[in-house]
C-alpha positions as CSV (number, residue, x, y, z in Angstrom):
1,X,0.6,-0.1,8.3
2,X,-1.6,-3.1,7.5
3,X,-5.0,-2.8,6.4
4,X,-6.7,-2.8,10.0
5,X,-5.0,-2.3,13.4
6,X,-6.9,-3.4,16.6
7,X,-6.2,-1.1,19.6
8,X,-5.9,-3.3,22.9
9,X,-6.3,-0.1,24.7
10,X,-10.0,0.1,23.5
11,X,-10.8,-2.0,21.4
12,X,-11.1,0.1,18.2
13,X,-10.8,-0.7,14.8
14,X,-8.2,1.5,13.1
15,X,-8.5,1.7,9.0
16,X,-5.8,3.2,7.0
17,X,-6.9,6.2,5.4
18,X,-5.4,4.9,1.8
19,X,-7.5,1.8,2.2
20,X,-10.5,3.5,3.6
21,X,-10.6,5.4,0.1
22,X,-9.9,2.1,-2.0
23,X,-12.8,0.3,0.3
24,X,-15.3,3.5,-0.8
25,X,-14.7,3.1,-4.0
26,X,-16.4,-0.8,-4.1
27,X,-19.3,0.4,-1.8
28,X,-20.1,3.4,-4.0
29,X,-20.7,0.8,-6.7
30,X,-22.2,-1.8,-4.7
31,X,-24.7,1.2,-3.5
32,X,-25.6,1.5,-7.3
33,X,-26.5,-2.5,-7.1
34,X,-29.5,-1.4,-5.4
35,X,-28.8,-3.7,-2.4
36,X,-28.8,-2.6,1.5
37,X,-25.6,-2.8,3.1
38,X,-27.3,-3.3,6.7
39,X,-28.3,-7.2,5.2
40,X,-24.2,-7.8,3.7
41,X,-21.2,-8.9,5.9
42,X,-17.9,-7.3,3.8
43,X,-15.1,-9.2,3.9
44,X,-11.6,-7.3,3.3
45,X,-8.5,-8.9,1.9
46,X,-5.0,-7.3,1.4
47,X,-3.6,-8.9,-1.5
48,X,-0.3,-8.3,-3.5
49,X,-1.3,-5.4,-6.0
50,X,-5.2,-5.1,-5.1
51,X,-7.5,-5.1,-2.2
52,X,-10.2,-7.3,-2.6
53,X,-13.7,-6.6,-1.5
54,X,-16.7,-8.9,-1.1
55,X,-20.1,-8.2,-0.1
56,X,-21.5,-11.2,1.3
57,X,-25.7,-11.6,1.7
58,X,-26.4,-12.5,5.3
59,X,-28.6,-15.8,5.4
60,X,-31.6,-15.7,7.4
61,X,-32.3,-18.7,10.0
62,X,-35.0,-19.9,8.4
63,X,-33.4,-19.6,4.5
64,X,-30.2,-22.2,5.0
65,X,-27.1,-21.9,3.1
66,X,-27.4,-21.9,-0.8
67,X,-25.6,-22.4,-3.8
68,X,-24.1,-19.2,-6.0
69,X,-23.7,-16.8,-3.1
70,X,-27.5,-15.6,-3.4
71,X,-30.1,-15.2,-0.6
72,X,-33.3,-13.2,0.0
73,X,-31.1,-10.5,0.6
74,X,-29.3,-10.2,-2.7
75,X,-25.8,-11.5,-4.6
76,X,-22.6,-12.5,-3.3
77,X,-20.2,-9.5,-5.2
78,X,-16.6,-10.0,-5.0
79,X,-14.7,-6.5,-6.2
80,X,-10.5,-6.0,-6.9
81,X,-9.4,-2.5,-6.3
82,X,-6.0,-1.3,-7.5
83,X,-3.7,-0.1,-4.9
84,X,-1.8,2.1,-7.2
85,X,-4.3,3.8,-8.7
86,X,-7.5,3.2,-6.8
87,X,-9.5,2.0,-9.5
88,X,-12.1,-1.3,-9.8
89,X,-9.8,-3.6,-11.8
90,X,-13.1,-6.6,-12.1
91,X,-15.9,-7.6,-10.4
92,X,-17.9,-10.7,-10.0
93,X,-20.9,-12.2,-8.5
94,X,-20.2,-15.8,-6.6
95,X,-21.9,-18.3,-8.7
């Protein structure tokens, strides 16, 4: 099953349980980042051995696009979760 599965019936999102869990695990440590989810856009990538994660600062009209993945809002972080075991493998911050 992939990652997401869009129903045509009604339009829901459906998420693997298996990658729900791996997705948790990068939001439980972005929560200890001390940023607000409600101002980040997460982007979800299936990749070969790992799921990649990346929370992604929203940029406010007025603020432009920047350099280094940093707004008002906080830091671009990019996270690589192990599909075997479940665990952060690294973690960055755009630059």
């Amino acid at each position: 099953m992939p990652i997401f599965e869009i129903s045509t019936r009604d339009g829901a999102t459906i998420i693997d349980g298996e990658y729900f869990q791996i997705i948790m695990v990068a939001y439980r440590d972005f929560e200890d980042e001390s940023q607000e989810i409600d101002n980040f856009i997460v982007r979800i990538c299936d990749e070969d051995d790992e799921i990649s994660v990346t929370f992604v600062p929203k940029i406010d009209e007025q603020e432009g696009p920047t350099l280094g993945g940093r707004t008002r809002h906080g830091r671009e972080i990019h996270y690589y979760i192990s599909k075997s075991d479940g665990r952060i493998i690294r973690k960055h911050y755009a630059r």
